[in-house]
C-alpha positions as CSV (number, residue, x, y, z in Angstrom):
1,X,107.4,85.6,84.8
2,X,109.1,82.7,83.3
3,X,108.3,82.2,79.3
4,X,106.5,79.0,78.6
5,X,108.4,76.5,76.3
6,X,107.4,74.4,73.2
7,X,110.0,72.7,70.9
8,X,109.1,71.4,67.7
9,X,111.1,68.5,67.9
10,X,109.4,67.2,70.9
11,X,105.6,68.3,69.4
12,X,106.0,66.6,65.8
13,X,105.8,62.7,67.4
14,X,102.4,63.8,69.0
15,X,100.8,64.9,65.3
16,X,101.6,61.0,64.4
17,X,100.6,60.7,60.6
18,X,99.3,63.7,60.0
19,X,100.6,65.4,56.6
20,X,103.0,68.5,57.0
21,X,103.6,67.1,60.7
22,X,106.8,69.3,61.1
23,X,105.1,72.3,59.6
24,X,102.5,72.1,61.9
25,X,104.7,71.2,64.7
26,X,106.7,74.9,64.2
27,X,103.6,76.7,63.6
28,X,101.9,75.6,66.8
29,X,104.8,76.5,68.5
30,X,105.5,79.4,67.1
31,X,101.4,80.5,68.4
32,X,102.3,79.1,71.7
33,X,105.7,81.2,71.4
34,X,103.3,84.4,71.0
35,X,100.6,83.5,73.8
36,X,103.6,83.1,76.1
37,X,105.2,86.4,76.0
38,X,101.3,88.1,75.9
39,X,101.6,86.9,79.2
40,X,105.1,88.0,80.3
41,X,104.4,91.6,78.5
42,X,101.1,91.3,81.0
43,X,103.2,90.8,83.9
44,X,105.2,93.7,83.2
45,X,102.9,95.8,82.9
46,X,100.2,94.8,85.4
47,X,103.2,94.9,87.8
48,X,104.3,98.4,86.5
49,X,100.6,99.3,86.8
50,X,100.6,98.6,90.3
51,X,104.0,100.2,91.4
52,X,102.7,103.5,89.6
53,X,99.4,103.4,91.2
54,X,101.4,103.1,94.9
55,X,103.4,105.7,93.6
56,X,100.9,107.8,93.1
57,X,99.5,107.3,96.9
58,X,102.7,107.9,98.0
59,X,102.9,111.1,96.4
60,X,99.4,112.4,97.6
61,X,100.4,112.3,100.9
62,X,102.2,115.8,99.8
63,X,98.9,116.9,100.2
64,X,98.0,115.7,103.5
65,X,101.4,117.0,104.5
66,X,100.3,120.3,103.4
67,X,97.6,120.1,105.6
68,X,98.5,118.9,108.5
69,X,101.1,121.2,108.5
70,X,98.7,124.4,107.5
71,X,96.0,123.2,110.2
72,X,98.6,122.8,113.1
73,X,100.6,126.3,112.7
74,X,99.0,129.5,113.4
75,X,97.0,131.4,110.6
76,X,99.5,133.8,109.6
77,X,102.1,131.3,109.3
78,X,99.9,129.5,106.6
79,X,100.9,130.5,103.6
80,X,104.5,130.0,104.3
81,X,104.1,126.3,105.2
82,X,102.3,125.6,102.0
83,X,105.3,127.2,100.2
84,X,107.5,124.7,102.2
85,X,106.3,121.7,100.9
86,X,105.7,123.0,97.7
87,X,109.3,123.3,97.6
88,X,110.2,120.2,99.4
89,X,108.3,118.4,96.1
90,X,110.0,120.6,93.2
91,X,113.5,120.5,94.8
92,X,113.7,117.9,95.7
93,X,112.2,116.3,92.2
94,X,114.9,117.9,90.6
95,X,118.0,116.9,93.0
96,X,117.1,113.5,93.2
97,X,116.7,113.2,89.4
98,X,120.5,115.0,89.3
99,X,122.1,112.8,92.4
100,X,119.9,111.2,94.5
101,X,118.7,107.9,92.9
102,X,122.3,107.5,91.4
103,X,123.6,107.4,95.2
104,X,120.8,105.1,96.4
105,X,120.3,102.6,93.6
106,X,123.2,103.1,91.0
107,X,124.4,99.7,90.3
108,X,127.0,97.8,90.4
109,X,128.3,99.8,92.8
110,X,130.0,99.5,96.2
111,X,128.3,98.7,99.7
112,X,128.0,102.5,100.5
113,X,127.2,104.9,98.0
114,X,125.9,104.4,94.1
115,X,127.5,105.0,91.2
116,X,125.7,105.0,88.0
117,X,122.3,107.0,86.6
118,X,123.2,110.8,87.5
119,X,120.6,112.3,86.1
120,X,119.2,109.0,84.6
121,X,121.6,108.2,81.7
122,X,121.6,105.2,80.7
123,X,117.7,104.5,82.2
124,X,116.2,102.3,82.2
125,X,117.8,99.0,82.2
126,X,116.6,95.5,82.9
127,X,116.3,96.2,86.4
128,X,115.2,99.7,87.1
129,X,112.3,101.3,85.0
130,X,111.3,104.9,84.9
131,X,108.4,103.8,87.5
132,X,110.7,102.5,90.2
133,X,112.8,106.2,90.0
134,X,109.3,108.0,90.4
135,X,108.4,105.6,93.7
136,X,111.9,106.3,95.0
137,X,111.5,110.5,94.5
138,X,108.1,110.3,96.4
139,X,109.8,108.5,99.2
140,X,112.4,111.4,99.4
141,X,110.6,114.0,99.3
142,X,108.4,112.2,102.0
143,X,111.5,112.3,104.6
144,X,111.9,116.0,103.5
145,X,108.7,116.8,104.2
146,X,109.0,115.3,108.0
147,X,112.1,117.6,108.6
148,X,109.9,120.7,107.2
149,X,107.4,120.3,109.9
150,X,109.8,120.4,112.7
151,X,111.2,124.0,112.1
152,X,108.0,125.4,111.0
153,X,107.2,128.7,112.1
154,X,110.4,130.3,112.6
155,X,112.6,129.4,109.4
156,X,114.0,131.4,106.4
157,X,112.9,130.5,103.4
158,X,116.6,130.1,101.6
159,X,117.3,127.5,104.7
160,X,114.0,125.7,103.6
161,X,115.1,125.4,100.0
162,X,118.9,124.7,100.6
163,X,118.2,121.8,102.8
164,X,115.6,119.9,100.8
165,X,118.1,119.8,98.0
166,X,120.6,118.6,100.2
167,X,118.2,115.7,101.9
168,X,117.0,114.6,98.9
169,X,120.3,114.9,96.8
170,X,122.7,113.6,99.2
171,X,121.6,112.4,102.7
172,X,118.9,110.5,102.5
173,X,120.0,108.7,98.9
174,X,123.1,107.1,100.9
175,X,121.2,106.3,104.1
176,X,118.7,104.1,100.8
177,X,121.5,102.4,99.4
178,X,123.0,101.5,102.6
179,X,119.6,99.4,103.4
180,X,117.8,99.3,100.0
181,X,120.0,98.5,97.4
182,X,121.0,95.2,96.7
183,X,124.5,96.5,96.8
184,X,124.3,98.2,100.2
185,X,126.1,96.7,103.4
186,X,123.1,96.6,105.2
187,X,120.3,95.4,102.7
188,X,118.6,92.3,103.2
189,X,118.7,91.8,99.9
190,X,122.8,91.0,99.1
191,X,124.1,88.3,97.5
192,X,126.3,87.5,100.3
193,X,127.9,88.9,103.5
194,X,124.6,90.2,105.1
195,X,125.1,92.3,108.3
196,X,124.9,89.2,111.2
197,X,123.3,87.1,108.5
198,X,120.4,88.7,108.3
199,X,120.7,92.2,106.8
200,X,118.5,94.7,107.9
201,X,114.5,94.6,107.6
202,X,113.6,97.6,106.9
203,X,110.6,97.6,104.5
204,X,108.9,100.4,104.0
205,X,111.2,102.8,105.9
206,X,110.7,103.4,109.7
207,X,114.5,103.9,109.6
208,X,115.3,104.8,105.7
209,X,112.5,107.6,105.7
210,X,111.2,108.7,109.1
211,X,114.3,108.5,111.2
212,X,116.2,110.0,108.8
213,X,113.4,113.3,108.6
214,X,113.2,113.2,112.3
215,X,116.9,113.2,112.9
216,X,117.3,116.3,110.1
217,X,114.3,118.1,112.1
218,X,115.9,117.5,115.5
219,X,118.7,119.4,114.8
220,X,117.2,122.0,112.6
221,X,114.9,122.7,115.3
222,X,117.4,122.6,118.5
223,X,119.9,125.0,116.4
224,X,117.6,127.7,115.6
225,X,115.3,127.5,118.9
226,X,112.4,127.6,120.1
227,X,109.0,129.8,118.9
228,X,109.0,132.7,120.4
229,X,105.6,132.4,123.1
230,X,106.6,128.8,123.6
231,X,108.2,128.8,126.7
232,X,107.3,131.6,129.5
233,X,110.2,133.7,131.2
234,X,110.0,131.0,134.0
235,X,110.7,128.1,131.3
236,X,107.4,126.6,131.6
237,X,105.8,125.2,128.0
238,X,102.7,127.3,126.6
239,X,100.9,125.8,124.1
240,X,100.7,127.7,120.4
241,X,97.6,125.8,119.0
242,X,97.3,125.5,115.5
243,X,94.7,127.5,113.9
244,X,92.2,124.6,112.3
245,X,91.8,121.2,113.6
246,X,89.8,120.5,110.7
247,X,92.9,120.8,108.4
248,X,94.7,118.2,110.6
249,X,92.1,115.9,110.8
250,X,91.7,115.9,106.7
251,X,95.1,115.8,106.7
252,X,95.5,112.9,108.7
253,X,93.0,110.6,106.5
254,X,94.9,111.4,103.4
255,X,98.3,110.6,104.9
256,X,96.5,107.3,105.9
257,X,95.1,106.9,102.3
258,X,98.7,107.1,101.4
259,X,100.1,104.9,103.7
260,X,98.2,102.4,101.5
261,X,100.9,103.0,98.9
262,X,103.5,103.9,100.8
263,X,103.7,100.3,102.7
264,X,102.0,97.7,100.5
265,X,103.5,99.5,97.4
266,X,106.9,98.6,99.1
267,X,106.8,95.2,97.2
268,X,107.1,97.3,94.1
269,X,105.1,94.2,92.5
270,X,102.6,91.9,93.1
271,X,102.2,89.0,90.6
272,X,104.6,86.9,92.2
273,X,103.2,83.2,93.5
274,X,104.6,81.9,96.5
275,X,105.6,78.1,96.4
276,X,103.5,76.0,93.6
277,X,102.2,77.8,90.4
278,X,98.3,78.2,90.4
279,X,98.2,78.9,94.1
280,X,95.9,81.4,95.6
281,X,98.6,82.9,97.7
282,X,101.2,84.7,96.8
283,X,102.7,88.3,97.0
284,X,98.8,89.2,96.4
285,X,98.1,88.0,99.9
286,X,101.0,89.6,101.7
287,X,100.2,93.2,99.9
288,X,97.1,92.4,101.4
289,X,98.3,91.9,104.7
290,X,101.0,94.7,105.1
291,X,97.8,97.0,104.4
292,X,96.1,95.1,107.8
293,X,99.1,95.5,109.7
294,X,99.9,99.2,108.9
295,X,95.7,99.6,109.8
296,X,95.5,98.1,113.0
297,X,99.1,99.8,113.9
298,X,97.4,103.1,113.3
299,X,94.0,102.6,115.1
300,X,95.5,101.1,118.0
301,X,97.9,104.0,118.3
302,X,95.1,106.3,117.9
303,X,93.0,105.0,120.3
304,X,95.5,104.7,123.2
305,X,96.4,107.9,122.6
306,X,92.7,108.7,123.1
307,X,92.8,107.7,126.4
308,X,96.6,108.3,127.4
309,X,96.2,111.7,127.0
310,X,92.7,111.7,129.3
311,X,94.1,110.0,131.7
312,X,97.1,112.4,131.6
313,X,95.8,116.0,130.7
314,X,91.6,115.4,131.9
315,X,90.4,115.9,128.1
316,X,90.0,114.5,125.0
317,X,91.9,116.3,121.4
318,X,91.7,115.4,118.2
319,X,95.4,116.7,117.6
320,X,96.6,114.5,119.9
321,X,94.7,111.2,118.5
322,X,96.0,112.2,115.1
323,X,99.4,112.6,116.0
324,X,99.3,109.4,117.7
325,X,97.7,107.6,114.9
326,X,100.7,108.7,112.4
327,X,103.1,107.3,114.6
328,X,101.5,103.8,114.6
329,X,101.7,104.1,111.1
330,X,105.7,105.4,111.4
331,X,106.2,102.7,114.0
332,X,104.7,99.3,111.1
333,X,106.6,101.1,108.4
334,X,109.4,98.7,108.8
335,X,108.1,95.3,109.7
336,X,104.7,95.4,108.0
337,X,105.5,93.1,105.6
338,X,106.8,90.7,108.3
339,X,104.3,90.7,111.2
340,X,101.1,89.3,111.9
341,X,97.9,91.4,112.7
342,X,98.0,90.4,116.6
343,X,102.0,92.1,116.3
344,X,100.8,95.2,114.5
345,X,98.3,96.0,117.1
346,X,101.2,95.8,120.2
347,X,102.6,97.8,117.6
348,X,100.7,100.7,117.5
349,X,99.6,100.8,121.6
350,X,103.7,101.3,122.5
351,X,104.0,103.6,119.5
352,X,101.6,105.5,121.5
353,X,103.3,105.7,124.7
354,X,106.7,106.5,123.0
355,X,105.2,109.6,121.5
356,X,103.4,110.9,124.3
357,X,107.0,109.7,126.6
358,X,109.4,112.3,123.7
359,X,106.9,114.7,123.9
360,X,107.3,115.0,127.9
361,X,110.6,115.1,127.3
362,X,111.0,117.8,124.7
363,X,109.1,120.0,127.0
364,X,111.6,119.3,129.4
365,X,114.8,120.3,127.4
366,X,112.8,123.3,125.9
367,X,113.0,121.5,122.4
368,X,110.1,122.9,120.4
369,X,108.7,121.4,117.1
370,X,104.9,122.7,116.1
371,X,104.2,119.4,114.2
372,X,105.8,117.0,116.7
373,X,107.5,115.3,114.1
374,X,111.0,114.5,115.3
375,X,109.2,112.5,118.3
376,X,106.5,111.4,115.9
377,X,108.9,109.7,113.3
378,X,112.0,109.5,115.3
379,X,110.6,108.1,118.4
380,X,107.7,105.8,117.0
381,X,110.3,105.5,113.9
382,X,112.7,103.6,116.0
383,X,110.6,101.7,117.9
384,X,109.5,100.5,114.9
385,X,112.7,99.2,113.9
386,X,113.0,97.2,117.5
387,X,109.8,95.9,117.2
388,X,110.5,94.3,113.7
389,X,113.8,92.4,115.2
390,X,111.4,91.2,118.4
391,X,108.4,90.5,116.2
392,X,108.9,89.4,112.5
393,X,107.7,86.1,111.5
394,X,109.7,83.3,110.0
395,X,107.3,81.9,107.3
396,X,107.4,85.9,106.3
397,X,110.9,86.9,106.2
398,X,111.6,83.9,104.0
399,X,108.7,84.9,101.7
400,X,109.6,88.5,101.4
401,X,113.3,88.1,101.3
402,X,113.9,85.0,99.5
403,X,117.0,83.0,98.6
404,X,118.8,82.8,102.2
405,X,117.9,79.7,104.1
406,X,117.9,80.2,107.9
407,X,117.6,83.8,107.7
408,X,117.1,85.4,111.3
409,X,114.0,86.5,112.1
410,X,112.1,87.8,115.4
411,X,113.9,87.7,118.8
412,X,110.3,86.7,120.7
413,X,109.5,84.8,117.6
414,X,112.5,82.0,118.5
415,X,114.3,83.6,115.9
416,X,117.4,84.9,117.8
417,X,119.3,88.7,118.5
418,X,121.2,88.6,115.2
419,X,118.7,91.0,113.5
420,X,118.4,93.0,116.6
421,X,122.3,93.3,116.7
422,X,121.4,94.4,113.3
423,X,118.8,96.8,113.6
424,X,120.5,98.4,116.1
425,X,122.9,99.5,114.3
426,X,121.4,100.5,112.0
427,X,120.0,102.8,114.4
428,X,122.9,104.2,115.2
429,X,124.6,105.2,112.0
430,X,121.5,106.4,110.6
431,X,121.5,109.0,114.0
432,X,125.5,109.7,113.2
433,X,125.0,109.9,109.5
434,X,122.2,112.5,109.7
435,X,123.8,114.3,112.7
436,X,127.1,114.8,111.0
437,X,125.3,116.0,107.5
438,X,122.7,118.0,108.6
439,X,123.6,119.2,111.8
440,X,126.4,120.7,110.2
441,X,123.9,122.3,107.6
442,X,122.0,123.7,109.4
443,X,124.4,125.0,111.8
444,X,126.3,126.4,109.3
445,X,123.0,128.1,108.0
446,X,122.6,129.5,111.5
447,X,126.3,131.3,111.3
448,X,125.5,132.9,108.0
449,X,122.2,134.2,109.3
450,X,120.3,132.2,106.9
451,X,118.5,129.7,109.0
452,X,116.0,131.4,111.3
453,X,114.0,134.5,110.6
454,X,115.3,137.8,111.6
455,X,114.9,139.1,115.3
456,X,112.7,141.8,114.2
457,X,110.2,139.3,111.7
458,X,110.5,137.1,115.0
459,X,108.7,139.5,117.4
460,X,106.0,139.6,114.9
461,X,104.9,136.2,115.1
């Protein structure tokens, strides 16, 4: 917020005759001085007030993690998965106080990696308070928590704990900067030289956080194999149901709770007026509608799953409809800010169809992941990053990304393939990224015997 002015010199002519007219002329301004940064010190702090309250959303969703993952593995596989993203949280907490938010937003810095704030010296500055690092961590330890679910079931607890510190300490911080950081060569947000003039929308993270967990999970998942029970000697797929639907379903409405923070906290503030002072829209309204858009993205995916997977299987399950509701909400993560309703909506009903498509298709290839999560946030992640070069709004983009007249914006919205040239690739070297980091992780983990559990603990599942 910009202080208000009042100069003395320009006051005193006003007071006309009146005695000690340049007395009085400093001490009104001097008041008006004091009202006016009351009201920047409010800004500050209502904004802070509403990053930490989305922070704090964003962070609960650890919880309906922790069930979701407890209610879709089998009972004696419980505990262990709470552990998991127990340690997913405190690892990664501690990794990405170290190294990870100095690689993704330590500025100045170059376009690829972050230099500055290793285990936050020098914090906070003008730019960065101690909130923003907070949002950031529950954002990491979000995509770790995606990768966790994938190799569920079967994995050591050492691999667990070595690859959350090195997802949140190292991989997923660069992947951030790269798209986040006003330094980064992809961010929408540079100065100058944006990637095809346009830079990469990617607001709340379809790309940043759920490809980036789904490609980690992928390979975790592929390098250690499949369940033992999953497939039959002749290959074909037998289903290991997780032990409570209850637990996913509960899980599932506190994810979407957090999603509330998660996407609309993505603004990181909201007292910001669009166009003249004193209007009644401003960044207030399009909080307001990235929380419609990620809705209707869920509800719509939910409910053509509903009926997808009748039309497909002959019944109805509530697994199923939850799943496909999360990946509505992975698919909007990116453009939510950027879309109208109507878009979210198409949104969701594809997201559906791309889940229950990489789902056929994992059966196929014998891929097995108990939580569906590299489909879920890989699939639907990535078609959310195509659907936000096809579908984001003009009028938006310029709101949310200020500062770079004729911006590109929405393929089907007249707006050109510049930000789908963009998008793409950023597709692309988030897949090559990951693959080259974690994949090597984890198999390295799998040569030292560290990754899966032991042939004999195997048998026992």
């Amino acid at each position: 917020m910009d202080p208000l002015a009042c100069f003395p010199n320009d006051l005193r002519p006003l007071l006309g005759s009146v005695a000690n007219a340049t007395a009085a002329a400093e001490y009104i301004c001097s008041r008006f001085e004091a009202v006016s940064n009351k009201f920047i010190d409010t800004g500050y702090a209502v904004d802070n007030t509403y990053l930490l309250f989305s922070t704090y959303l964003v962070f609960a969703m650890q919880l309906g993690f922790a069930m979701l993952c407890a209610g879709s593995v089998r009972a004696k596989n419980t505990m262990n998965i709470m552990l998991t993203n127990v340690l997913d949280a405190a690892a990664g907490g501690l990794f990405y106080y170290l190294f990870g938010f100095a690689l993704a937003f330590g500025a100045p810095s170059n376009g690829f990696i972050g230099q500055h704030f290793f285990g936050l010296s020098r914090f906070p500055t003008l730019s960065f308070d101690y909130g923003y690092f907070l949002f950031q961590w529950a954002f990491a330890i979000a995509a770790a928590g995606i990768t966790s679910g994938s190799i569920a079931e079967r994995t050591q607890f050492v691999a667990y704990l070595i690859y959350s510190s090195f997802l949140t300490g190292l991989v997923y911080p660069i992947v951030s900067h790269w798209f986040w950081s006003a330094d980064g060569w992809g961010s929408p947000t540079r100065s100058d030289n944006l990637l095809f003039g346009s830079g990469v929308i990617d607001f709340a993270g379809s790309g940043v956080v759920h490809l980036v967990g789904a490609i980690a999970g992928l390979w975790g998942a592929f390098i250690e194999g499949p369940r033992i029970g999953r497939f039959d000697h002749s290959g074909k797929a037998v289903v290991l149901r997780g032990h409570s639907g209850t637990l996913v379903v509960l899980g599932t409405f506190l994810l979407w709770f957090g999603w509330y923070g998660f996407n609309p906290g993505s603004f990181v503030n909201i007292l910001k007026g669009y166009g003249e002072s004193g209007s009644s829209y401003g960044q207030w309204s399009a909080v307001g509608r990235t929380a419609v858009t990620t809705s209707l993205a869920g509800c719509s995916a939910a409910l053509t799953t509903l009926f997808g997977k009748r039309l497909i299987t002959g019944h109805w399950n509530v697994t199923d409809v939850c799943n496909g509701l999360l990946g509505g909400f992975a698919a909007i993560t990116g453009g939510c800010s950027v879309v109208d309703p109507w878009a979210a909506v198409l949104c969701g009903f594809i997201a559906a169809w791309v889940l229950i498509g990489f789902n056929k298709l994992a059966e196929k290839f014998h891929y097995d992941d108990p939580l569906e999560a590299a489909q879920l946030h890989g699939g639907c992640g990535s078609w959310g990053i195509i659907f936000t070069a096809l579908f984001a709004e003009e009028k938006y983009v310029n709101e949310v990304y200020p500062g770079q007249p004729g911006r590109p914006y929405g393929l089907l919205m007249g707006g050109g393939a510049r930000l789908l040239a963009a998008h793409l690739v950023q597709i692309l070297v988030i897949v090559a990224w990951v693959t080259v980091t974690m994949g090597t992780l984890f198999f390295i983990l799998h040569k030292l015997n560290l990754l899966r559990l032991p042939q004999m603990r195997r048998w026992q599942e």
